[in-house]
Every structure is written in structure tokens, then in C-alpha cells.
PyMOL Python script that loads the backbone (N, CA, C, O; Angstrom):
from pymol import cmd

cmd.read_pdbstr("""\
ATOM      1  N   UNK A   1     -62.039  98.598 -15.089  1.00  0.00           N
ATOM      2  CA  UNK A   1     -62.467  98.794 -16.468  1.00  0.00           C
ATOM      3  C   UNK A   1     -62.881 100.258 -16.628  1.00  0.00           C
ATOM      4  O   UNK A   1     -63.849 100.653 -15.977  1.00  0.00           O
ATOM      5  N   UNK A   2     -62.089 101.273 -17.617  1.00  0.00           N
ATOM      6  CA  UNK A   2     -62.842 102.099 -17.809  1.00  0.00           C
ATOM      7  C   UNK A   2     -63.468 102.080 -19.229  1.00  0.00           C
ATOM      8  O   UNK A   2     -62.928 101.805 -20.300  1.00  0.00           O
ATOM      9  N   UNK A   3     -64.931 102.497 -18.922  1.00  0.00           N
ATOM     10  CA  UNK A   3     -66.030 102.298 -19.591  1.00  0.00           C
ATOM     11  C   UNK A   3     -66.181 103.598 -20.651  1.00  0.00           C
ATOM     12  O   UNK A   3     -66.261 104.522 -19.842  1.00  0.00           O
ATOM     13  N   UNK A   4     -66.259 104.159 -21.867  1.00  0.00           N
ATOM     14  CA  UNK A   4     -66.276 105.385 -22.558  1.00  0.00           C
ATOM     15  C   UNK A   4     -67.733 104.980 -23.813  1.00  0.00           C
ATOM     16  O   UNK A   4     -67.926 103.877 -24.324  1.00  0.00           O
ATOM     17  N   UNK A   5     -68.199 105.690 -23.939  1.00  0.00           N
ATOM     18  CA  UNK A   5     -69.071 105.637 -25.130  1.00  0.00           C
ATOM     19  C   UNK A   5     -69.009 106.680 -25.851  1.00  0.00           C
ATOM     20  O   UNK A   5     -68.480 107.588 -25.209  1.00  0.00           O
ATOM     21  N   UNK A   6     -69.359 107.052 -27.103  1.00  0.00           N
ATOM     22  CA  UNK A   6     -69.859 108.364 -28.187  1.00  0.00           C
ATOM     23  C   UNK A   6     -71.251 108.051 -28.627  1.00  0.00           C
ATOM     24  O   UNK A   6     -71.409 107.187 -29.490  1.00  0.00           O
ATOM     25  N   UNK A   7     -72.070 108.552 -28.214  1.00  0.00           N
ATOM     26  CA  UNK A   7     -72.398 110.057 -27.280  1.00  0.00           C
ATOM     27  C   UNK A   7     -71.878 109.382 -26.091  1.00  0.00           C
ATOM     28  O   UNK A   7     -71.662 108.171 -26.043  1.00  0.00           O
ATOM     29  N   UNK A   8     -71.672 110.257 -25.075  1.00  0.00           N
ATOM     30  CA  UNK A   8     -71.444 109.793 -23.827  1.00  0.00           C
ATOM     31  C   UNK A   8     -72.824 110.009 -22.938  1.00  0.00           C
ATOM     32  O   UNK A   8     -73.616 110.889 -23.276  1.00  0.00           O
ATOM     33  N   UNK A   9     -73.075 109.187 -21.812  1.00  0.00           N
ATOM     34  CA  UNK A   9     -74.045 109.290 -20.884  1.00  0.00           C
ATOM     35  C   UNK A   9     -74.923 107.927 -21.211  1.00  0.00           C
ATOM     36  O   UNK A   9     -76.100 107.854 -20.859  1.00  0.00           O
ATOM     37  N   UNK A  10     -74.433 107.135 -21.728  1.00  0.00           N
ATOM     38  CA  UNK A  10     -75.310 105.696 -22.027  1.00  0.00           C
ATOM     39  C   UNK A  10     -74.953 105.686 -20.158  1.00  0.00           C
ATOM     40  O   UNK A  10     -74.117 106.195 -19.412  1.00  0.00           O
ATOM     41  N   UNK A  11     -76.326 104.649 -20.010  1.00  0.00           N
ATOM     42  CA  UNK A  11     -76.709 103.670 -19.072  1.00  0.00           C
ATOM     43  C   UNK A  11     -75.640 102.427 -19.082  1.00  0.00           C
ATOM     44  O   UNK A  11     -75.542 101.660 -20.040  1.00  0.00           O
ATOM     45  N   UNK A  12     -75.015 102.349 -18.137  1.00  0.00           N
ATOM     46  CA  UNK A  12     -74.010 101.246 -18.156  1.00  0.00           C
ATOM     47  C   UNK A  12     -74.676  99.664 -17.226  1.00  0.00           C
ATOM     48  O   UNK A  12     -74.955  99.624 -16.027  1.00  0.00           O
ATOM     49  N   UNK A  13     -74.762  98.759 -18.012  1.00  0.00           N
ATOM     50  CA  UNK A  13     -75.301  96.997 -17.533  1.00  0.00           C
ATOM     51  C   UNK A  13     -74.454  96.105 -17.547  1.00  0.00           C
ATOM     52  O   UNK A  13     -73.969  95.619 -18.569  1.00  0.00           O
ATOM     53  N   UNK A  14     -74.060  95.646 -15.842  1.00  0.00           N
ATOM     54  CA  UNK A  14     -72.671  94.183 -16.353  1.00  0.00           C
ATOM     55  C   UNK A  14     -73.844  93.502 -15.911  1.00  0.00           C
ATOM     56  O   UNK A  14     -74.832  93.887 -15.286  1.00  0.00           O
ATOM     57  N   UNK A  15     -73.544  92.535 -16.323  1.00  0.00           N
ATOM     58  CA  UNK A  15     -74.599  91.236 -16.175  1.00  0.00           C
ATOM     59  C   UNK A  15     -75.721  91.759 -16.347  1.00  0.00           C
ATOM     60  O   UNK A  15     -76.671  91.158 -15.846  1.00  0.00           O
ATOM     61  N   UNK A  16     -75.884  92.518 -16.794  1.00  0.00           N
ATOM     62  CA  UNK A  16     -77.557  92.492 -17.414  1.00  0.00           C
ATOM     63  C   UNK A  16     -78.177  93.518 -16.380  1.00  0.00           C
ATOM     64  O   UNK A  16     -79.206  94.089 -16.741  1.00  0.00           O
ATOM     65  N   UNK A  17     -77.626  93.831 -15.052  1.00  0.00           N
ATOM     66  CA  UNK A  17     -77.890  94.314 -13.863  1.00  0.00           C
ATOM     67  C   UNK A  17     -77.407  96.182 -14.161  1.00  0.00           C
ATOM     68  O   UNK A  17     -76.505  96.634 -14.866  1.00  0.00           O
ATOM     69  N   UNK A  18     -78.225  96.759 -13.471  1.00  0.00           N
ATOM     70  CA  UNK A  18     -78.388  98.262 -14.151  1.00  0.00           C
ATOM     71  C   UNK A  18     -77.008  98.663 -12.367  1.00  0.00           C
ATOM     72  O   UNK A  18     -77.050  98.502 -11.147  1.00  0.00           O
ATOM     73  N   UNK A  19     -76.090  99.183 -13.349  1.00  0.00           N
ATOM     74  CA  UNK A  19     -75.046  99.687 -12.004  1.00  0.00           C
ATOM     75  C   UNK A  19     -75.397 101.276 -11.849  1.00  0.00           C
ATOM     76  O   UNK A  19     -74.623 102.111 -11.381  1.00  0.00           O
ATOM     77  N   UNK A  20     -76.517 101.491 -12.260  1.00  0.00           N
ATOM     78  CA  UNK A  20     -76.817 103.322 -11.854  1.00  0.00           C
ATOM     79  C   UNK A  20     -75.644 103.859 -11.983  1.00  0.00           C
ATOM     80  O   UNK A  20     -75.447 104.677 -11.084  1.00  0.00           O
ATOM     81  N   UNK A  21     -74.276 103.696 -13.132  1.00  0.00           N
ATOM     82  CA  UNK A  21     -73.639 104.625 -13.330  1.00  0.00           C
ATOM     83  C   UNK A  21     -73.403 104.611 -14.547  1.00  0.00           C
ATOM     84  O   UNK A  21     -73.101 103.491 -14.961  1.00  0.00           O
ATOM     85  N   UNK A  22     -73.428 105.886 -15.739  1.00  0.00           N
ATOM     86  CA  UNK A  22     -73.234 106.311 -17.061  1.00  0.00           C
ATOM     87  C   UNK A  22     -71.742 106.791 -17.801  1.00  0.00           C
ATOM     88  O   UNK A  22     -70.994 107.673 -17.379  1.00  0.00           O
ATOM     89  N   UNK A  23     -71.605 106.203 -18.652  1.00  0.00           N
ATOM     90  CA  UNK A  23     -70.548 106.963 -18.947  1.00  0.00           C
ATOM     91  C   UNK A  23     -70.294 108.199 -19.553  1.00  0.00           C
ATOM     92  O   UNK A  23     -71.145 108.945 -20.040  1.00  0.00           O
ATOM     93  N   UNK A  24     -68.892 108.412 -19.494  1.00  0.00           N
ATOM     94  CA  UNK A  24     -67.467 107.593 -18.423  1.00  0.00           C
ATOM     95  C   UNK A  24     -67.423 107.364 -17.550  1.00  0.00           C
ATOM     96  O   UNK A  24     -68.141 108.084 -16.857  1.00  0.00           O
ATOM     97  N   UNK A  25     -66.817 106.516 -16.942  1.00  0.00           N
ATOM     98  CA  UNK A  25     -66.811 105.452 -15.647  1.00  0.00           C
ATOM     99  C   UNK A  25     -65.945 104.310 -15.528  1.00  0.00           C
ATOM    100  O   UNK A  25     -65.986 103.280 -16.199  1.00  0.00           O
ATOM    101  N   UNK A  26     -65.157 104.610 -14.597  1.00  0.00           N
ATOM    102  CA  UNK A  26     -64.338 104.114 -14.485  1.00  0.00           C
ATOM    103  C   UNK A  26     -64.666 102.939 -13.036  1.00  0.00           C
ATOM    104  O   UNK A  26     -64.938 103.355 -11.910  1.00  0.00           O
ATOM    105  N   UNK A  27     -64.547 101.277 -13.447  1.00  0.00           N
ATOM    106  CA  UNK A  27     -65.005 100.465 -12.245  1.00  0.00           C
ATOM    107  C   UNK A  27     -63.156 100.097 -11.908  1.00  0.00           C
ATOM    108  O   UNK A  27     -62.210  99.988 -12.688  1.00  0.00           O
ATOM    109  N   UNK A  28     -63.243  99.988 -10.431  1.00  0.00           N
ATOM    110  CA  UNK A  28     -61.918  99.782  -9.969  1.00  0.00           C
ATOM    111  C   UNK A  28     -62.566  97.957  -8.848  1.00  0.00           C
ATOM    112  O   UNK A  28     -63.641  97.628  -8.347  1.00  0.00           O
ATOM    113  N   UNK A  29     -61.088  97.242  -8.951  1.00  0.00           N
ATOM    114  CA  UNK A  29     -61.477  96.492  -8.229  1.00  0.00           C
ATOM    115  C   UNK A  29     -62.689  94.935  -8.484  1.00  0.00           C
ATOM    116  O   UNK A  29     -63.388  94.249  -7.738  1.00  0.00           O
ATOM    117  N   UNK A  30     -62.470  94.959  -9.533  1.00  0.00           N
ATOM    118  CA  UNK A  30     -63.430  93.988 -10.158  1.00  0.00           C
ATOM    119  C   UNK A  30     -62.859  92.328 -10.337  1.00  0.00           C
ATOM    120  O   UNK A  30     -61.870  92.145 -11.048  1.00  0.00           O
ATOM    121  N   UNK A  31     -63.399  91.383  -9.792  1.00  0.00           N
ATOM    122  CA  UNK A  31     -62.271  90.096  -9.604  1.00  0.00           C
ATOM    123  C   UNK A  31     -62.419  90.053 -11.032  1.00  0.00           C
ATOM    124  O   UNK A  31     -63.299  90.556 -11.730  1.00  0.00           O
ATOM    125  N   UNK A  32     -61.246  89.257 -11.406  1.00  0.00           N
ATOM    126  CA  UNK A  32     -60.874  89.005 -12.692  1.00  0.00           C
ATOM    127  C   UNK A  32     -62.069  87.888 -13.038  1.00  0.00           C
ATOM    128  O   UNK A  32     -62.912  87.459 -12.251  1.00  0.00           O
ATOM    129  N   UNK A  33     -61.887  87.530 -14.502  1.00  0.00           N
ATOM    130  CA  UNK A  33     -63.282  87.042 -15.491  1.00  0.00           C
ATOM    131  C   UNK A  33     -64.141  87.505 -16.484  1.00  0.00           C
ATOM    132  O   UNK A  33     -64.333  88.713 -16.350  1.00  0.00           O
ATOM    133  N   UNK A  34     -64.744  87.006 -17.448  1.00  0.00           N
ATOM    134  CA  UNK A  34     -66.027  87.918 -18.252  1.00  0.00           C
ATOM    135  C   UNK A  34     -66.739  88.140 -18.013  1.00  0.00           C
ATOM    136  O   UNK A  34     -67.555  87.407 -17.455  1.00  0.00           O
ATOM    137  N   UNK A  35     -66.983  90.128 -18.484  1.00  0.00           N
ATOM    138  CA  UNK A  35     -67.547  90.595 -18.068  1.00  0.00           C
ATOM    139  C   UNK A  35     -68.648  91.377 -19.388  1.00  0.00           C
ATOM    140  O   UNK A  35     -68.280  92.280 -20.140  1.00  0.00           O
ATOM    141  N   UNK A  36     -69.759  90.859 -19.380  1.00  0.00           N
ATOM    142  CA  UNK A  36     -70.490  91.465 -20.770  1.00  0.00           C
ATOM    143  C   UNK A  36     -70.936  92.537 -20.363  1.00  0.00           C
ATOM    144  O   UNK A  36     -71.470  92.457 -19.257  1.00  0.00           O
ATOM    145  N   UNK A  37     -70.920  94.086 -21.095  1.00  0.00           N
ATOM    146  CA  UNK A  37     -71.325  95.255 -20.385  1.00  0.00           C
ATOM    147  C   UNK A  37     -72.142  95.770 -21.996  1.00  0.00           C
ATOM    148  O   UNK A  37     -71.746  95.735 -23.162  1.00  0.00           O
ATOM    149  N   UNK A  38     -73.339  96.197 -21.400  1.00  0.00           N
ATOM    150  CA  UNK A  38     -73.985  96.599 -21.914  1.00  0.00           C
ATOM    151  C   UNK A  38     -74.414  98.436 -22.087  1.00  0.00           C
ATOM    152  O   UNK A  38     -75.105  99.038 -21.265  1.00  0.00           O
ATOM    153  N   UNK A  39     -73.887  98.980 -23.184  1.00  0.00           N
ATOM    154  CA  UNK A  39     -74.514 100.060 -22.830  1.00  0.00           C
ATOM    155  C   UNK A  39     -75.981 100.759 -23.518  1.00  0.00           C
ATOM    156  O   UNK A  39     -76.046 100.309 -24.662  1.00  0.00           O
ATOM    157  N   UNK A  40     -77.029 101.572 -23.288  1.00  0.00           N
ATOM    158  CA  UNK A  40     -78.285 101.537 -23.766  1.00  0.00           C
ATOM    159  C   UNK A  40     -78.271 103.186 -23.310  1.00  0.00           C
ATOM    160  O   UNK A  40     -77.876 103.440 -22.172  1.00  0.00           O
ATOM    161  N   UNK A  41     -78.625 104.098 -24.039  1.00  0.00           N
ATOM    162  CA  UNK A  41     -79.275 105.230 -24.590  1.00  0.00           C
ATOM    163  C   UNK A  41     -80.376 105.617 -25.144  1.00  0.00           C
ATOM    164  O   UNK A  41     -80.464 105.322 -26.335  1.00  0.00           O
ATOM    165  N   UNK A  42     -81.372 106.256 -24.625  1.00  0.00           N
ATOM    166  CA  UNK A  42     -82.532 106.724 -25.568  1.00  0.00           C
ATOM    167  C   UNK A  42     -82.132 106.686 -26.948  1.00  0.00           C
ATOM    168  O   UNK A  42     -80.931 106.479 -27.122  1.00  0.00           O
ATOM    169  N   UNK A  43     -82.739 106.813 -27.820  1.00  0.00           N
ATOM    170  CA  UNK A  43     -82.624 107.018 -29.299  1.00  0.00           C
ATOM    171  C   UNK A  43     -81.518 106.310 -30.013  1.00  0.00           C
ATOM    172  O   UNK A  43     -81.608 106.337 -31.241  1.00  0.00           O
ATOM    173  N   UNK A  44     -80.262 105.540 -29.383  1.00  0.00           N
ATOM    174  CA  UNK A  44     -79.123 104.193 -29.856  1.00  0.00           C
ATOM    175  C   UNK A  44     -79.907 102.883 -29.563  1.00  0.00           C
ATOM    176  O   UNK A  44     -80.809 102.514 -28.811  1.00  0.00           O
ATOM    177  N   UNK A  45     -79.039 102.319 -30.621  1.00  0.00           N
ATOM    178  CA  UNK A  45     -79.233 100.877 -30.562  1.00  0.00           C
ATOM    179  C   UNK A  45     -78.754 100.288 -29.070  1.00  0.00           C
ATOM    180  O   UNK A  45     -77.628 100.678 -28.764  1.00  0.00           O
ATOM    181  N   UNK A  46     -79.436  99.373 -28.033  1.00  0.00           N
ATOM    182  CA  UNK A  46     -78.554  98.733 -26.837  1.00  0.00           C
ATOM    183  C   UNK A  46     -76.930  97.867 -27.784  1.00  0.00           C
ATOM    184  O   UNK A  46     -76.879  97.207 -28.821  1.00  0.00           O
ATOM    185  N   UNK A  47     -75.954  98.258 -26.899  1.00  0.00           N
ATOM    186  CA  UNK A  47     -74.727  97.471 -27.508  1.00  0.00           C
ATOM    187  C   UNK A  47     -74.158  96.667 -26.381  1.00  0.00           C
ATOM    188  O   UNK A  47     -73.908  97.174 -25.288  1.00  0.00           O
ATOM    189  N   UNK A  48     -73.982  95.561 -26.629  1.00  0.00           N
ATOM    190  CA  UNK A  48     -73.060  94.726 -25.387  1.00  0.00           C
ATOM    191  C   UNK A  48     -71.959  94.643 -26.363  1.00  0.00           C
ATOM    192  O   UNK A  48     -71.800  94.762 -27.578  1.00  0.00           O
ATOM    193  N   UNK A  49     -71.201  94.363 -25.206  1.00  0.00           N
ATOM    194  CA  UNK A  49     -69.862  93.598 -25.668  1.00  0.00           C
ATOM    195  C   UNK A  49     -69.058  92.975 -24.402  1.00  0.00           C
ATOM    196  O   UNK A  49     -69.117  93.656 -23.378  1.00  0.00           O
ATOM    197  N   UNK A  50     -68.398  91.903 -24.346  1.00  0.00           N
ATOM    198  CA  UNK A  50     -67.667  91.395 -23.517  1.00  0.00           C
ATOM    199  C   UNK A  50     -66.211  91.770 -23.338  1.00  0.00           C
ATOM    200  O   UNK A  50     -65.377  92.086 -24.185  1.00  0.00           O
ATOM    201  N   UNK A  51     -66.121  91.663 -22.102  1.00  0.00           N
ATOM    202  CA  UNK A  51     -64.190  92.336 -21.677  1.00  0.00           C
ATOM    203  C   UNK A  51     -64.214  91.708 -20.787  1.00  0.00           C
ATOM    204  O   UNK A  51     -65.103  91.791 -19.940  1.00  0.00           O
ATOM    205  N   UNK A  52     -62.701  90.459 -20.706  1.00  0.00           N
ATOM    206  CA  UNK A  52     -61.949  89.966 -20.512  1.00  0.00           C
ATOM    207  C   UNK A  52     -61.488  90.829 -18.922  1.00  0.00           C
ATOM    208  O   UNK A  52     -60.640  91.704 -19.096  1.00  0.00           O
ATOM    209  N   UNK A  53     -61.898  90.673 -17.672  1.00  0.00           N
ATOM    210  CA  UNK A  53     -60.768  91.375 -17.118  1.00  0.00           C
ATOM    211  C   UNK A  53     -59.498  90.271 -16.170  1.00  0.00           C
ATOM    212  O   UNK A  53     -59.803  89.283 -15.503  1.00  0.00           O
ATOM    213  N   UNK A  54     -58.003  90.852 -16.396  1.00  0.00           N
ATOM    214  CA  UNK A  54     -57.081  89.991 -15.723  1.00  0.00           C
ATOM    215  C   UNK A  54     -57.150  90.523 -14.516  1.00  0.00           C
ATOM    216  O   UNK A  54     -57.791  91.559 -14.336  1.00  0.00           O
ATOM    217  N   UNK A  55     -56.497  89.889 -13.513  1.00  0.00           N
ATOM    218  CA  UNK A  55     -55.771  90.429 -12.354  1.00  0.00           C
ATOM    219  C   UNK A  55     -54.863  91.552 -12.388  1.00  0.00           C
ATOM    220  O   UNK A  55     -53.865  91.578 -13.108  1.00  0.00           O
ATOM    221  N   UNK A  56     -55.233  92.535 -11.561  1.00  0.00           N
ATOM    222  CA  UNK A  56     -53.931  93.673 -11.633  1.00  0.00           C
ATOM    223  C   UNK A  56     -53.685  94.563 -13.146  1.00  0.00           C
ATOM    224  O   UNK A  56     -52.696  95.254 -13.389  1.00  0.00           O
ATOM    225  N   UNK A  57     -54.848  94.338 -14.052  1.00  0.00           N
ATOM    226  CA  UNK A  57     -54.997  94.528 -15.149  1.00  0.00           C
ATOM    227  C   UNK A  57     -55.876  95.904 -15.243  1.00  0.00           C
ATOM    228  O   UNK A  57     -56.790  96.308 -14.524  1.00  0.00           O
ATOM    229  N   UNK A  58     -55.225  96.504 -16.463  1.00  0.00           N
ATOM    230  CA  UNK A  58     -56.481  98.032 -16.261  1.00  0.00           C
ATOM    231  C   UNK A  58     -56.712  97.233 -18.044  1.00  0.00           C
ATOM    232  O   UNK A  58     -55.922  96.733 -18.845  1.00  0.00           O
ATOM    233  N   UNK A  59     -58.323  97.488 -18.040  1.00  0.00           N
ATOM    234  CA  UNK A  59     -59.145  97.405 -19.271  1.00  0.00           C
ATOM    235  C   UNK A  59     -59.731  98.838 -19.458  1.00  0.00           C
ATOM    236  O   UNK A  59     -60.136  99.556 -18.543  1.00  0.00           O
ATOM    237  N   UNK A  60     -59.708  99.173 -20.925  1.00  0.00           N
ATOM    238  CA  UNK A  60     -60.563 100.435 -21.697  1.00  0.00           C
ATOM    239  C   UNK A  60     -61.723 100.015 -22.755  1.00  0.00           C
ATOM    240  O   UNK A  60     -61.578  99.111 -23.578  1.00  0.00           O
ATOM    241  N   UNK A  61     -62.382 100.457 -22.676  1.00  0.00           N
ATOM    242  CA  UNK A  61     -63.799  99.837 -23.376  1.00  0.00           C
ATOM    243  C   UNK A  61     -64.224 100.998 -24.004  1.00  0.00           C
ATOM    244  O   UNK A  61     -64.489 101.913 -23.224  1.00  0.00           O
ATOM    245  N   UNK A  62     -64.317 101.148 -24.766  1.00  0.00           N
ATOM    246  CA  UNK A  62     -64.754 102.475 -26.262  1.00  0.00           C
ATOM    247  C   UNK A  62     -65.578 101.830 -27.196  1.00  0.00           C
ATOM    248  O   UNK A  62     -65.406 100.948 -28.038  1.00  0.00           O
ATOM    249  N   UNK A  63     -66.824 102.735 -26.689  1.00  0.00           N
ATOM    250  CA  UNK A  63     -68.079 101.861 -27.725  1.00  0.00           C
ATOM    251  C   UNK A  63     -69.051 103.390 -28.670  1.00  0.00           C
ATOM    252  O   UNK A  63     -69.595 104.290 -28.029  1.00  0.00           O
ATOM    253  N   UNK A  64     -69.049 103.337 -29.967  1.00  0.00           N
ATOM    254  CA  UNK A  64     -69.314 103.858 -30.255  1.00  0.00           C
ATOM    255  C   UNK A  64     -70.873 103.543 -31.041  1.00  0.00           C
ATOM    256  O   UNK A  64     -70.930 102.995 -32.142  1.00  0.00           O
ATOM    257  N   UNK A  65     -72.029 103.965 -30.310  1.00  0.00           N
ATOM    258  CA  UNK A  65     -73.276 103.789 -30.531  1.00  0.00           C
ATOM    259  C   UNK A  65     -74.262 103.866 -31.596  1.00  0.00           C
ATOM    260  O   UNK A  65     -74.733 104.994 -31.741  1.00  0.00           O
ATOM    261  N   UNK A  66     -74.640 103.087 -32.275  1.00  0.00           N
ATOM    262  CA  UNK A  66     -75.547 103.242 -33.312  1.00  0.00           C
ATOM    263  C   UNK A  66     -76.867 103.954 -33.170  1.00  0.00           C
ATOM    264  O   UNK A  66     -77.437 103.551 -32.157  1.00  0.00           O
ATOM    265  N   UNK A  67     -77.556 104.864 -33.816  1.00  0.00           N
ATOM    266  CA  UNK A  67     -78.921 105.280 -33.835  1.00  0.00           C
ATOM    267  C   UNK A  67     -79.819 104.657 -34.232  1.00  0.00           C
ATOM    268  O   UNK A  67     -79.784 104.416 -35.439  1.00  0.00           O
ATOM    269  N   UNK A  68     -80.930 104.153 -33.486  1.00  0.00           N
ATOM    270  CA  UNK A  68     -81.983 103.699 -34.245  1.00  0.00           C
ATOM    271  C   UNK A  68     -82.435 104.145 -35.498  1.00  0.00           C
ATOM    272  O   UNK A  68     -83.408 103.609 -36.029  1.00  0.00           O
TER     273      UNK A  68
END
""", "prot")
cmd.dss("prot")
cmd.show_as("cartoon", "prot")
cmd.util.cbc("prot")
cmd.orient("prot")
């Protein structure tokens, strides 16, 4: 899955679990299933959204962040 936000540098959360990496970011290798990823920024709204990943499948995720 690669992961993109505007602004970039959100805090990236799959399962709710903090992966200490920001975007962009690219995760390789992820078994297939849903995956809710959360991203959270000082001063944005937190945004989840869920992605689908298949087998052998590349996913792009483009989230563009609201301001409090």
C-alpha cells in the first residue's frame, strides 16, 4: 500500500496501532484483507479510511486532510 496525504507527514495507524512511519510510505508485503489506516496530524482532523488489500496487488491511498 502506498500511503500519500496533503499536507504530507501525517502519523500513519493500521489497526489503530501507531507504525512510527509518516507519509509517504510505501508498506510492501502485507497479507491480503482490510486494512483501516488512519492518518492524524497536529492541527487536521484524524481521517481513517479502509483499503481492501488483494494478493500480488499494489494499492494507492491519497487522503487529503481537513483542518480543525
Amino acid at each position: 500500500i502506498s500511503i500519500e496525504s496533503e499536507p504530507s507527514g501525517s502519523q500513519i495507524y493500521i489497526h489503530n496501532e501507531d507504525t512510527d512511519k509518516k507519509t509517504p510510505f510505501v508498506f510492501v508485503n502485507l497479507a491480503p484483507g482490510n486494512y483501516p489506516i488512519t492518518l492524524r496530524l497536529d492541527g487536521y482532523i484524524d481521517t481513517t479510511i479502509v483499503k481492501k488489500v488483494q494478493a500480488n496487488g499494489n494499492s494507492v491511498v491519497e487522503v487529503s486532510l481537513s483542518k480543525k
